[in-house]
TORFIDREN-406318 format. One record per residue (C-alpha): residue number from 1; x, y, z. Coordinates in nm, 2 decimals. Layout:
N
(atom NUM,(X,Y,Z))
...
***
This chain:
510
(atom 1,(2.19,4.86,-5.65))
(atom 2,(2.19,4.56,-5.44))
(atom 3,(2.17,4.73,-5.12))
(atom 4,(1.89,4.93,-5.26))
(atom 5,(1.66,4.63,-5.41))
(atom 6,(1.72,4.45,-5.10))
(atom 7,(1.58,4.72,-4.88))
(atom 8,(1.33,4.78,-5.11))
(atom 9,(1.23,4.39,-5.06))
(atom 10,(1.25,4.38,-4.66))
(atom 11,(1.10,4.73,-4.65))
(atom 12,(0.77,4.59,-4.80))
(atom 13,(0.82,4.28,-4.55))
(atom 14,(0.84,4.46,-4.28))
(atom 15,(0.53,4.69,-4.35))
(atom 16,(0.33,4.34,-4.38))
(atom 17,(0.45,4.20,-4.09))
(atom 18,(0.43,4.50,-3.86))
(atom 19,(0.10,4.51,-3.85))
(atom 20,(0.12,4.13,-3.67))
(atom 21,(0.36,4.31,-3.41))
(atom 22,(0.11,4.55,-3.30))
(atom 23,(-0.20,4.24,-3.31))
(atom 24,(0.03,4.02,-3.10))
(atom 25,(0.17,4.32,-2.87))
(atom 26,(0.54,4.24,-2.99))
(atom 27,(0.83,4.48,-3.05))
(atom 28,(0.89,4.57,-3.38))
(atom 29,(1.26,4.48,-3.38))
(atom 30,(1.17,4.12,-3.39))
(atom 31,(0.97,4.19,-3.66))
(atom 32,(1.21,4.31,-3.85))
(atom 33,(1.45,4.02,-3.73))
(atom 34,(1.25,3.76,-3.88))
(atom 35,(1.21,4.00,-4.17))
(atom 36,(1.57,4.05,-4.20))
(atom 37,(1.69,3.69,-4.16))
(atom 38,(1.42,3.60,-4.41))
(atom 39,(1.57,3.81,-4.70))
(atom 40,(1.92,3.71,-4.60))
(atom 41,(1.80,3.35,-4.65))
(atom 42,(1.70,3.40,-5.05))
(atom 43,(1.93,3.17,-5.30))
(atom 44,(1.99,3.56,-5.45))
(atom 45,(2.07,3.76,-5.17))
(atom 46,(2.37,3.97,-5.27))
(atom 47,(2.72,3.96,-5.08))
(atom 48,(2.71,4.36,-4.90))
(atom 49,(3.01,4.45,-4.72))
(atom 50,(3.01,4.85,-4.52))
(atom 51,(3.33,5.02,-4.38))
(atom 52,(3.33,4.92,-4.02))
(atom 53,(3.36,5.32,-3.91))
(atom 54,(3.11,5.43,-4.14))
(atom 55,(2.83,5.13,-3.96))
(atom 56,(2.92,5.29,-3.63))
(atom 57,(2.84,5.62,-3.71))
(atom 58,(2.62,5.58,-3.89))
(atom 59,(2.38,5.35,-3.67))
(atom 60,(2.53,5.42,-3.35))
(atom 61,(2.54,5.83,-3.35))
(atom 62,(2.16,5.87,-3.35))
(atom 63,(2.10,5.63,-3.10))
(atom 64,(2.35,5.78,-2.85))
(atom 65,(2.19,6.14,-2.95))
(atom 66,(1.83,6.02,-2.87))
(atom 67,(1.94,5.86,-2.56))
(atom 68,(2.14,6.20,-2.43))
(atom 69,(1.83,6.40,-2.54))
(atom 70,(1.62,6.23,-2.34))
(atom 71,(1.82,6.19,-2.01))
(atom 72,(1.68,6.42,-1.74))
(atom 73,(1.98,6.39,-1.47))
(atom 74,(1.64,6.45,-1.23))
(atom 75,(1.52,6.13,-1.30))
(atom 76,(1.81,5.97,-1.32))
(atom 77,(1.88,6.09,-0.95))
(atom 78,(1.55,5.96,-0.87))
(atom 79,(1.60,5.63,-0.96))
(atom 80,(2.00,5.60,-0.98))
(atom 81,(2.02,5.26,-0.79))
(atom 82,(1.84,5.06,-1.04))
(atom 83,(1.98,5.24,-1.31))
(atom 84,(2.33,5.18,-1.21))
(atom 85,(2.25,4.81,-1.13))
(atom 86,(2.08,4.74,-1.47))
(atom 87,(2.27,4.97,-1.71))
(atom 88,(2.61,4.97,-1.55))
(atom 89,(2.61,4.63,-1.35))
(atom 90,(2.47,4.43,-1.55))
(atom 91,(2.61,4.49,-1.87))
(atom 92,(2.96,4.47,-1.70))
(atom 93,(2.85,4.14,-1.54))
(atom 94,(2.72,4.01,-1.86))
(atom 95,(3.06,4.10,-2.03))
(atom 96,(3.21,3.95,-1.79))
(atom 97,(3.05,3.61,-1.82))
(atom 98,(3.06,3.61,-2.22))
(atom 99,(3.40,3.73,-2.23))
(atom 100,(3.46,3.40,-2.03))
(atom 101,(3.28,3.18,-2.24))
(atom 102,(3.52,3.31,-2.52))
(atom 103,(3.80,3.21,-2.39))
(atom 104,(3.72,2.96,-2.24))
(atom 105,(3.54,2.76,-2.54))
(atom 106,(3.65,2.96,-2.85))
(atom 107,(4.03,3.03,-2.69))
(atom 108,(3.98,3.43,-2.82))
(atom 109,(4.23,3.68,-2.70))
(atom 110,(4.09,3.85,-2.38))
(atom 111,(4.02,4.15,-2.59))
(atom 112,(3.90,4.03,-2.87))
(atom 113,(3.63,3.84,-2.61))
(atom 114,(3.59,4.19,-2.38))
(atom 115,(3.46,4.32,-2.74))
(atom 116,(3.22,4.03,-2.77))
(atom 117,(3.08,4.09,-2.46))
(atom 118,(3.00,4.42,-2.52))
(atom 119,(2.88,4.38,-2.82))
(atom 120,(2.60,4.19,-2.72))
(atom 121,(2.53,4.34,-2.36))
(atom 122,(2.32,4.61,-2.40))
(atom 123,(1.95,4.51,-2.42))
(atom 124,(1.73,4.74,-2.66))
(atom 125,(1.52,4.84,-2.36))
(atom 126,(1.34,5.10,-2.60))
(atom 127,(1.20,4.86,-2.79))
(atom 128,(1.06,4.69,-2.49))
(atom 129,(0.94,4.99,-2.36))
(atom 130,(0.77,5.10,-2.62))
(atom 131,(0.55,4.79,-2.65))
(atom 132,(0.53,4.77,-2.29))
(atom 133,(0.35,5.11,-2.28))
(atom 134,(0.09,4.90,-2.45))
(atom 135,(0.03,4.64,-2.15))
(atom 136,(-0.04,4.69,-1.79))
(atom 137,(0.20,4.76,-1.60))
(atom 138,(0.33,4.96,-1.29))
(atom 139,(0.45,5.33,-1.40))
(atom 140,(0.79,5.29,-1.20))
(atom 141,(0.89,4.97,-1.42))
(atom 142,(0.87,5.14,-1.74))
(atom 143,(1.02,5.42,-1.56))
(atom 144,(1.34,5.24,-1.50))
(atom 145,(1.33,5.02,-1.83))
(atom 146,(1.35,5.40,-2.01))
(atom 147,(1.60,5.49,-1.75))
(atom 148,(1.82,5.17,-1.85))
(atom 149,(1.75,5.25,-2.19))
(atom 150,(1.94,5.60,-2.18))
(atom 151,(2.25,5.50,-2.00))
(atom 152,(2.32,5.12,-2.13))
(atom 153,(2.44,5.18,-2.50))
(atom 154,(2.69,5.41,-2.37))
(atom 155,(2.83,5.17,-2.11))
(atom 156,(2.87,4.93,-2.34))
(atom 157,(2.99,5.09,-2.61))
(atom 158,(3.29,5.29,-2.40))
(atom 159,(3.39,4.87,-2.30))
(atom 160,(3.39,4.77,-2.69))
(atom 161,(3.57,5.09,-2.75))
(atom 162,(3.85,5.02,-2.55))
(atom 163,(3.84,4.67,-2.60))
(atom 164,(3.92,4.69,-2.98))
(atom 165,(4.18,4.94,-2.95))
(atom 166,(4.34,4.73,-2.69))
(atom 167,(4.31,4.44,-2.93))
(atom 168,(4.46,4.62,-3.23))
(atom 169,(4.75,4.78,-3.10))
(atom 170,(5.08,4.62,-3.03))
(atom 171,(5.12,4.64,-2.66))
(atom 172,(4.75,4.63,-2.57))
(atom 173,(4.62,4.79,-2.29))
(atom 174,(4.97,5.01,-2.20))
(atom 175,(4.87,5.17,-2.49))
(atom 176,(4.50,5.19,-2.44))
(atom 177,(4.47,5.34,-2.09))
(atom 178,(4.69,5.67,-2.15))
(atom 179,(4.49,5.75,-2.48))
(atom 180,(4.13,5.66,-2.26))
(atom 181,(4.30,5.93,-1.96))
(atom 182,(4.27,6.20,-2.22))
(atom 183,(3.98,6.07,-2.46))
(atom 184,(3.71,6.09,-2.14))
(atom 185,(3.74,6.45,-2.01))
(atom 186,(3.81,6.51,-2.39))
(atom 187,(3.52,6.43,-2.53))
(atom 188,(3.25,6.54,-2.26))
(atom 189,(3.44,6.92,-2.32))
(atom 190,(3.40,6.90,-2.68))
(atom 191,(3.04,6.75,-2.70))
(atom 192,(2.95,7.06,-2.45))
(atom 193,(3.15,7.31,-2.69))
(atom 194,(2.99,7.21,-2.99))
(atom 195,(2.63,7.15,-2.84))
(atom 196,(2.69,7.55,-2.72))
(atom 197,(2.75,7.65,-3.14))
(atom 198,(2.48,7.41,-3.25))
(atom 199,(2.26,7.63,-3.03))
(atom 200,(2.36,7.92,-3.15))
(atom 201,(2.27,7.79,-3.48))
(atom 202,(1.97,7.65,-3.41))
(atom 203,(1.81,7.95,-3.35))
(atom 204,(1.91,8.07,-3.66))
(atom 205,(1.74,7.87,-3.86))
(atom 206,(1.36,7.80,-3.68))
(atom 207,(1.09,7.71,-3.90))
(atom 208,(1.32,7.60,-4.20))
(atom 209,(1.40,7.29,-4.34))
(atom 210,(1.79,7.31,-4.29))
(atom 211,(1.72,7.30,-3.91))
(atom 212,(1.65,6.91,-4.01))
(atom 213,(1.96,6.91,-4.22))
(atom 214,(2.18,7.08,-3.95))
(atom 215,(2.07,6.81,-3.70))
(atom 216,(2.19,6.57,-3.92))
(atom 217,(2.50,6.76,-4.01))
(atom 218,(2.54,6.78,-3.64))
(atom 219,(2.47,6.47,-3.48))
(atom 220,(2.70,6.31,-3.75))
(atom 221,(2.98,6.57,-3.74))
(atom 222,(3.05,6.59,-3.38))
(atom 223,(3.10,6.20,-3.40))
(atom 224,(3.35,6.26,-3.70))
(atom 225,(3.52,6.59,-3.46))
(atom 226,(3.57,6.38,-3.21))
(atom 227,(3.72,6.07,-3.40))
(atom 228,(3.97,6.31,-3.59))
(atom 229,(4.08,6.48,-3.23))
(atom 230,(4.11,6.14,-3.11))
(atom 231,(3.86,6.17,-2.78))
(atom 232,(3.59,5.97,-2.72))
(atom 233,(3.28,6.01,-2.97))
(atom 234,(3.07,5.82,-2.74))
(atom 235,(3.10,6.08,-2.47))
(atom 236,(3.10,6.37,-2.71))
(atom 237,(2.80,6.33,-2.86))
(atom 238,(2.61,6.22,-2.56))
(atom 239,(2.73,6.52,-2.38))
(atom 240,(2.64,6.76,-2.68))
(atom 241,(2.29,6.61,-2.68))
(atom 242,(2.24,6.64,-2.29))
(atom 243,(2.39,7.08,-2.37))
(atom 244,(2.12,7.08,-2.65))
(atom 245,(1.89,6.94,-2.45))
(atom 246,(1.88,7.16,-2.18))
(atom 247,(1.81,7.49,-2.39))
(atom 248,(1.65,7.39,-2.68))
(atom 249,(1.30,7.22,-2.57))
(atom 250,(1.20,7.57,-2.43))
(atom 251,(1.27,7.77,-2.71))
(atom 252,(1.16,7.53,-3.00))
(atom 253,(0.83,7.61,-3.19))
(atom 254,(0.61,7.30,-3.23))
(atom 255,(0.58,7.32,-3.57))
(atom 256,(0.97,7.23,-3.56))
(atom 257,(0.95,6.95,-3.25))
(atom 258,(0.67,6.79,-3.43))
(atom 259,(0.89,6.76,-3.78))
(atom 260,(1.19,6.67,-3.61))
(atom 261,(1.05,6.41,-3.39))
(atom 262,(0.85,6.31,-3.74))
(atom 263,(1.20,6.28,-3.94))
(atom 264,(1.39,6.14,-3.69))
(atom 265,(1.12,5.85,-3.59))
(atom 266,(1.13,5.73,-3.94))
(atom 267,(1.53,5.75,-3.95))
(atom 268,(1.58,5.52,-3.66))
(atom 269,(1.35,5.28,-3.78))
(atom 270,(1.52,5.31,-4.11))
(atom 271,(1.85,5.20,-3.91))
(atom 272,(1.71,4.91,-3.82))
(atom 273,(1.59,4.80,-4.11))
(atom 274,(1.96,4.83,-4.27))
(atom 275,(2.12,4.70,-3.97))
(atom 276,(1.92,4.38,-3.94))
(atom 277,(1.96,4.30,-4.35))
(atom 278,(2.34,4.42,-4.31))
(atom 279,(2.43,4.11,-4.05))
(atom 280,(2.18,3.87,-4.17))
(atom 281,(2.36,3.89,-4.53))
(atom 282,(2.71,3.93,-4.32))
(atom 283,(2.59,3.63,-4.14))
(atom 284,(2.48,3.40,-4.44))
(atom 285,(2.83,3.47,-4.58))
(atom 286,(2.97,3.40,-4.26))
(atom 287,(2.79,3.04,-4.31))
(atom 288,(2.89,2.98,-4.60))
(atom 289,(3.22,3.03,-4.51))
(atom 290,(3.21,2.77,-4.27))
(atom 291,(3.16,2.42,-4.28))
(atom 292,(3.13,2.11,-4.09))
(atom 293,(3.26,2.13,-3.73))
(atom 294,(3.34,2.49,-3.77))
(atom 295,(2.98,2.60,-3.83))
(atom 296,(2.84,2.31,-3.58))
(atom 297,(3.08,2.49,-3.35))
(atom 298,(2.99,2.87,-3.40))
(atom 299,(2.60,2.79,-3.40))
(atom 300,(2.64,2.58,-3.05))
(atom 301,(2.89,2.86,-2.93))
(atom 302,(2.56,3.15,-3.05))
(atom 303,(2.34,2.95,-2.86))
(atom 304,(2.58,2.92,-2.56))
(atom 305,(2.60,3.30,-2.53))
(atom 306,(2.20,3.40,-2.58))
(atom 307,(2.14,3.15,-2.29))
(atom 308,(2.46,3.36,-2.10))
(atom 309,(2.33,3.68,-2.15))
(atom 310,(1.93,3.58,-2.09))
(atom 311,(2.08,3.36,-1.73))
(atom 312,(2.29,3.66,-1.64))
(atom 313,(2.03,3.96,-1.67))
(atom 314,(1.78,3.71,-1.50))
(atom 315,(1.99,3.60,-1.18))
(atom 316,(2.16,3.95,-1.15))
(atom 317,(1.77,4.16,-1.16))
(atom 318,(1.63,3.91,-0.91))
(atom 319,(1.95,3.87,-0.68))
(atom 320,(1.90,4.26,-0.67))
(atom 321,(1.53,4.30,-0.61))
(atom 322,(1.57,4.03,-0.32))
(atom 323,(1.87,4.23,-0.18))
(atom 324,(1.65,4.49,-0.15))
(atom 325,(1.35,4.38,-0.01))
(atom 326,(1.56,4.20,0.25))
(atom 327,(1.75,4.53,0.36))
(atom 328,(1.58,4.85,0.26))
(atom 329,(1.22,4.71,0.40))
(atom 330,(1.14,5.11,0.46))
(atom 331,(1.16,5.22,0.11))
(atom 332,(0.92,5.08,-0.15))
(atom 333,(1.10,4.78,-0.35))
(atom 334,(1.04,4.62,-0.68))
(atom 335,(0.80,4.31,-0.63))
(atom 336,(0.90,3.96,-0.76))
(atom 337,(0.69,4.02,-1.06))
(atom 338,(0.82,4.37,-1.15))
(atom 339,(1.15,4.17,-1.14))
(atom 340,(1.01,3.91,-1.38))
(atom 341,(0.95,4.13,-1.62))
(atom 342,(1.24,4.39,-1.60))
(atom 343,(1.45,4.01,-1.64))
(atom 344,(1.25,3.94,-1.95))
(atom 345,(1.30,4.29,-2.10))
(atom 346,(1.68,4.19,-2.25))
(atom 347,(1.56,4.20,-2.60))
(atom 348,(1.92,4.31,-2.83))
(atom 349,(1.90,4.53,-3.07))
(atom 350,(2.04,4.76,-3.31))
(atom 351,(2.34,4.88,-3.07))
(atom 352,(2.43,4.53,-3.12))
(atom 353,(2.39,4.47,-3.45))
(atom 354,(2.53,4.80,-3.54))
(atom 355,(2.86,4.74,-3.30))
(atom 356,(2.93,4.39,-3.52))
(atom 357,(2.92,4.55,-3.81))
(atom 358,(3.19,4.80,-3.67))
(atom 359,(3.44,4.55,-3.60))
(atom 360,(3.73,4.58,-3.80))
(atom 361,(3.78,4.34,-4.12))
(atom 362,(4.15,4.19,-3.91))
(atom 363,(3.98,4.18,-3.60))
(atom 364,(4.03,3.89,-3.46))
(atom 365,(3.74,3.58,-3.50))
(atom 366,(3.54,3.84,-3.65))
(atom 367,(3.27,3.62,-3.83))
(atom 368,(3.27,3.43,-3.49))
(atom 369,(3.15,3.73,-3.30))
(atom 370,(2.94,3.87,-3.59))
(atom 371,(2.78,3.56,-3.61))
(atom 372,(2.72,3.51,-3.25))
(atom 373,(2.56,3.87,-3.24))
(atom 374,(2.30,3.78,-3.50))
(atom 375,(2.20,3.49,-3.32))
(atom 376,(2.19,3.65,-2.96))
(atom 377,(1.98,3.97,-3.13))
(atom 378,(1.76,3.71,-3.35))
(atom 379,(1.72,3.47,-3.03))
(atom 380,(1.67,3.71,-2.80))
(atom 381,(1.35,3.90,-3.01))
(atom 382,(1.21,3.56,-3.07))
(atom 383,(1.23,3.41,-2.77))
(atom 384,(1.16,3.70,-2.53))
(atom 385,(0.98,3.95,-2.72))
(atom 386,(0.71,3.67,-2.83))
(atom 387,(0.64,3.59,-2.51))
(atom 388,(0.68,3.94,-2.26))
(atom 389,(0.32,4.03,-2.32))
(atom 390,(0.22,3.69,-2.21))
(atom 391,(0.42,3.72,-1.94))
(atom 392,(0.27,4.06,-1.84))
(atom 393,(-0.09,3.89,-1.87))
(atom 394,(0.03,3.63,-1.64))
(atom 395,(0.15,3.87,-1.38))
(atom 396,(-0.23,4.02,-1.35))
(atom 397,(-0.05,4.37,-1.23))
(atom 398,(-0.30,4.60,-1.10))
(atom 399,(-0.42,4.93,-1.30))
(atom 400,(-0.16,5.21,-1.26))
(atom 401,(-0.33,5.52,-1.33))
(atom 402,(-0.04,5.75,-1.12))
(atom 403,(0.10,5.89,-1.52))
(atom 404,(-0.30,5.98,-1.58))
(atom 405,(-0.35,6.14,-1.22))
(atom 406,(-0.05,6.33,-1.25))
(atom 407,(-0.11,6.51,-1.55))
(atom 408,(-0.48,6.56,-1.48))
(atom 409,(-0.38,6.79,-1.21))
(atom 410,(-0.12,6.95,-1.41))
(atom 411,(-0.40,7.02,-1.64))
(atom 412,(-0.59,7.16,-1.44))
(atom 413,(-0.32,7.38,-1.33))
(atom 414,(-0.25,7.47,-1.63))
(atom 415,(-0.60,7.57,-1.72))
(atom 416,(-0.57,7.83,-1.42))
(atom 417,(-0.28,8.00,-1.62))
(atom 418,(-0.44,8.00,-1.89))
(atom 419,(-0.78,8.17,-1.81))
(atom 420,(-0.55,8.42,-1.59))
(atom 421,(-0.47,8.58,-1.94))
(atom 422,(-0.84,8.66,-1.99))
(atom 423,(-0.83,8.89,-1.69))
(atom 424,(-0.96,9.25,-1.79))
(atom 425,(-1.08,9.04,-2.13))
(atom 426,(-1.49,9.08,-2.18))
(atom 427,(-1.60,9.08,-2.57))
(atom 428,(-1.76,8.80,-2.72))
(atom 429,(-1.39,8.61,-2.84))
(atom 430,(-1.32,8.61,-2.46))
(atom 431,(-1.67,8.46,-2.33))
(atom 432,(-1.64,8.14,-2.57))
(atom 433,(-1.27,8.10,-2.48))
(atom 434,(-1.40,8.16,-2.17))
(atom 435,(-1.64,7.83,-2.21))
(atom 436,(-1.32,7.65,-2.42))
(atom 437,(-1.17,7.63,-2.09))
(atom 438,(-1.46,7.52,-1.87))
(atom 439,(-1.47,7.23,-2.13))
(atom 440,(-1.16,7.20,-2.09))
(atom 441,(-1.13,7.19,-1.74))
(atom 442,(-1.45,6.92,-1.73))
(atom 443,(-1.20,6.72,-1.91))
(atom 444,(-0.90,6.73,-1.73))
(atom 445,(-1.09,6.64,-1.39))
(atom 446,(-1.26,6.32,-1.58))
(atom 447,(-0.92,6.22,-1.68))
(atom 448,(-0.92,6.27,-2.02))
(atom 449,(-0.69,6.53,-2.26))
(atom 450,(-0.94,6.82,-2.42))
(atom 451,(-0.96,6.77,-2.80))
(atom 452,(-0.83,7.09,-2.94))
(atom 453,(-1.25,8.31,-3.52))
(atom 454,(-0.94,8.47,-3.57))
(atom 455,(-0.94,8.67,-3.22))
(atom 456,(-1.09,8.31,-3.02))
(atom 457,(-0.69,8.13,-3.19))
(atom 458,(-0.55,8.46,-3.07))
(atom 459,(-0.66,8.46,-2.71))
(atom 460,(-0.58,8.07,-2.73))
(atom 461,(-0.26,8.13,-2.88))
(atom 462,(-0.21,8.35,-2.59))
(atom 463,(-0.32,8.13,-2.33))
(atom 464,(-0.11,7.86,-2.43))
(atom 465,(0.23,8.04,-2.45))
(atom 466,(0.14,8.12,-2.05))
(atom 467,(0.07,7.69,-2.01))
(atom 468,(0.40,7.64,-2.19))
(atom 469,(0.58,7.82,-1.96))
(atom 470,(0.44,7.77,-1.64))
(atom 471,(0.52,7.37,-1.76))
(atom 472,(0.88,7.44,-1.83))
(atom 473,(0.87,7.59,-1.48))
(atom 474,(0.73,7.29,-1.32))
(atom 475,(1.00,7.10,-1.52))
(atom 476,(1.28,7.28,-1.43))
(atom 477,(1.17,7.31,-1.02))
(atom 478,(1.10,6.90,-1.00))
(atom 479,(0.77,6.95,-0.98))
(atom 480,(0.66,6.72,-1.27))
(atom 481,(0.79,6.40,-1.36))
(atom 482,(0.94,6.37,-1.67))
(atom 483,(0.72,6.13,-1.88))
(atom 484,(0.42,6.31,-1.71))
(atom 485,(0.57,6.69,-1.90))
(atom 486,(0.61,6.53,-2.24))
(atom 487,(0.28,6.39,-2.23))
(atom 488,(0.18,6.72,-2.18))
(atom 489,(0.41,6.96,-2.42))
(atom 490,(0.31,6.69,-2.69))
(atom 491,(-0.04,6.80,-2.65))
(atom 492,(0.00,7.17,-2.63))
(atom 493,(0.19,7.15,-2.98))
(atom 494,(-0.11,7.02,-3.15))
(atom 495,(-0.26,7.23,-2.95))
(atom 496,(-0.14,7.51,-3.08))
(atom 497,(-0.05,7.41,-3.42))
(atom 498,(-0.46,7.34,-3.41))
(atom 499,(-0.49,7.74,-3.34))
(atom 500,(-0.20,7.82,-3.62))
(atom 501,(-0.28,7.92,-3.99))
(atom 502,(-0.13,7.75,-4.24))
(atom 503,(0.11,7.95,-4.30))
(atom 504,(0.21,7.98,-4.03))
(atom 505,(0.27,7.64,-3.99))
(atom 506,(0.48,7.60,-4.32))
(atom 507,(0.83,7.53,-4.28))
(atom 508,(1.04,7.66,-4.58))
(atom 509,(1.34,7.56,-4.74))
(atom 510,(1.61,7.77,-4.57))
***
């Protein structure tokens, strides 16, 4: 009942105070930070302990599901260098260095410090991203900030896996490294197995509401799977989402896409909201734990590590944009201020709340680590997510319009396929869908998306199910970029759910 009233109390918090986030262009994880550490910090807050597995699957499995979902290996080929070198680099850099500063000033096992480090690593790109869509800025950047996004949590999180369990067992890593041998290859087969039944499921059970409940049932079971068979869930379920991914976006109605996205845009959102009350409380009982020197300790030792990871993102991003410019002068190269802001984009998140909370209860300095997460996540939203969007302003980047270019031609493209099914078409349905198009098309060449009889929604209907699949086409060829396709199949489900009849667009119980 605690739990309950207390999300009940930041829930209301954080609907007030989201709206400042979207008047002052900030992301709405520090929101929820300030939110978070403000109902942690009520004389009544109640004491909330959660099993340490249950918080990582719990927080972590949909995260690593969204992020597989949404990683088109094209892309990623496209822009693998600064990929690597932010998701891959630079988290193992940044490990590095805090992993360092635990030893060195804390005197933690090198494990136990490995597991800090990853712990608070991995910037939330996606919430910087999604503000940043907001503000001005060059197409590639946000680009590679979604690309970073999709690729981080799992680099990180494979490092913390492997740190713990080296920490925990009784000869360390000798004991570690065999088990990781098997757990990789082991977990990227199973994910693809049981991403080829989920399919076959799937399409069982279109238009229904336990097609929400299987994706939960899925997304959490193949983490459990994996944990019982003792291979790595990370992999697993990031390579169940890529299998899933690749079939099911062609074949899913958008009366399903649009409820699914719907459901699970308010679940991740709901994850954050538990994680960030979840450590704040963890992180007041922490304090009150600790007293005197100890806490003076652990708060300078918090600070000591935000201004590690915000140094070591910083000099590593602008060491490699320089590196570039300096010897790949026939490519085009990140400017100085695309570096800037790709830097300031280190916001932490729920990965790293969410990874503190799965630390084991004997694990050792726990309310250390726990408590130095907090304060890198809560400094980092503060500190850099108030002040990115006046950093972009600063900047004065020029107008990008290369996303609205792009998919004004597709568009128009599109259009062409579209009238090509009225061919041999001449009654009166066919004339006005006839001038729906022309409209259309006077659209598409201003730059704008066209705002969307029984036999007109037919011959619609018809025309867009050609437009669907000439843009799966494009998709699948390369033609189209990625953000520039679901841009698009975003508004051909309204689209059609615009031409659909109600019934039609119900989605029953099973």
């Amino acid at each position: 009942m605690a739990l309950f009233e207390s999300m009940i109390l930041l829930s209301l918090l954080a609907v007030v105070l989201l709206r400042l986030s979207r008047h002052f262009a900030l992301p709405y994880p520090t929101i929820l930070a300030a939110a978070g550490t403000a109902v942690a910090a009520l004389p009544w807050a109640p004491h909330i302990a959660m099993d340490p597995k249950l918080a990582l699957v719990l927080f972590i499995a949909p995260v690593l599901l969204d992020a597989g979902f949404d990683m088109p290996p094209r892309t990623l080929r496209r822009f693998w260098l600064p990929t690597v070198s932010l998701a891959v680099v630079a988290v193992i850099f940044t490990t590095a260095a805090v992993a360092w500063l635990g030893v060195a000033w804390a005197g933690m096992p090198l494990a136990a410090a490995v597991a800090m480090g990853a712990i608070v690593a991995p910037p939330d790109a996606g919430a910087a991203t999604a503000m940043l869509s907001r503000l001005n800025l060059p197409r590639r950047t946000v680009q590679v900030l979604t690309a970073e996004s999709l690729l981080n949590d799992a680099s990180a999180l494979l490092i913390f896996g492997v740190a713990v369990r080296t920490a925990l067992a009784p000869d360390g890593l000798a004991h570690t490294l065999p088990l990781l041998v098997l757990a990789v290859p082991g977990g990227l087969l199973l994910g693809w197995l049981l991403g080829r039944v989920f399919i076959y499921f799937s399409r069982e059970l279109r238009g229904t509401l336990s097609a929400t409940l299987l994706q939960f049932a899925g997304v959490f079971g193949v983490w459990l799977i994996a944990e019982y068979l003792h291979v790595s869930a990370i992999l697993c379920v990031v390579s169940f989402a890529m299998t899933i991914a690749h079939v099911l976006p062609g074949e899913t109605p958008p009366r399903d896409r649009v409820h699914a996205y719907s459901v699970w845009a308010a679940v991740v959102f709901i994850s954050n909201v538990i994680a960030f009350l979840l450590v704040g409380l963890q992180a007041r009982t922490i304090i009150a734990r600790m007293q005197g020197p100890a806490l003076e300790h652990a708060l300078w030792f918090a600070l000591a590590t935000l201004g590690v990871c915000i140094a070591v993102r910083f000099a590593w991003v602008m060491l490699y944009n320089g590196t570039l410019r300096r010897f790949r002068k026939s490519q085009p190269n990140p400017t100085p201020q695309q570096g800037l802001v790709v830097a300031w984009c280190g916001m932490r998140g729920l990965v790293t709340l969410a990874t503190a909370l799965g630390l084991p209860d004997a694990f050792p300095q726990r309310d250390l680590i726990v408590l130095t997460a907090f304060g890198v996540t809560v400094g980092t939203l503060v500190f850099q997510g108030t002040t990115l969007a006046w950093l972009v302003r600063y900047l004065k980047f020029g107008t990008d319009t290369s996303l609205r270019d792009d998919a004004s031609k597709v568009r128009l493209e599109l259009i062409d396929v579209a009238e090509a099914t009225l061919v041999g078409e001449s009654d009166e349905a066919a004339r006005r869908a006839r001038e729906y198009y022309e409209d259309a098309r006077h659209e598409a060449e201003a730059g704008r998306s066209p705002v969307a009889g029984t036999r007109l929604s037919e011959l619609k209907r018809i025309g867009l199910k050609a437009k669907r699949k000439r843009l799966l086409e494009m998709r699948h060829k390369g033609e189209i970029e990625d953000d520039v396709f679901h841009l698009l199949e975003n508004e051909l489900d309204w689209s059609e759910l615009a031409v659909t009849s109600p019934d039609e667009r119900e989605i029953v119980e099973g």
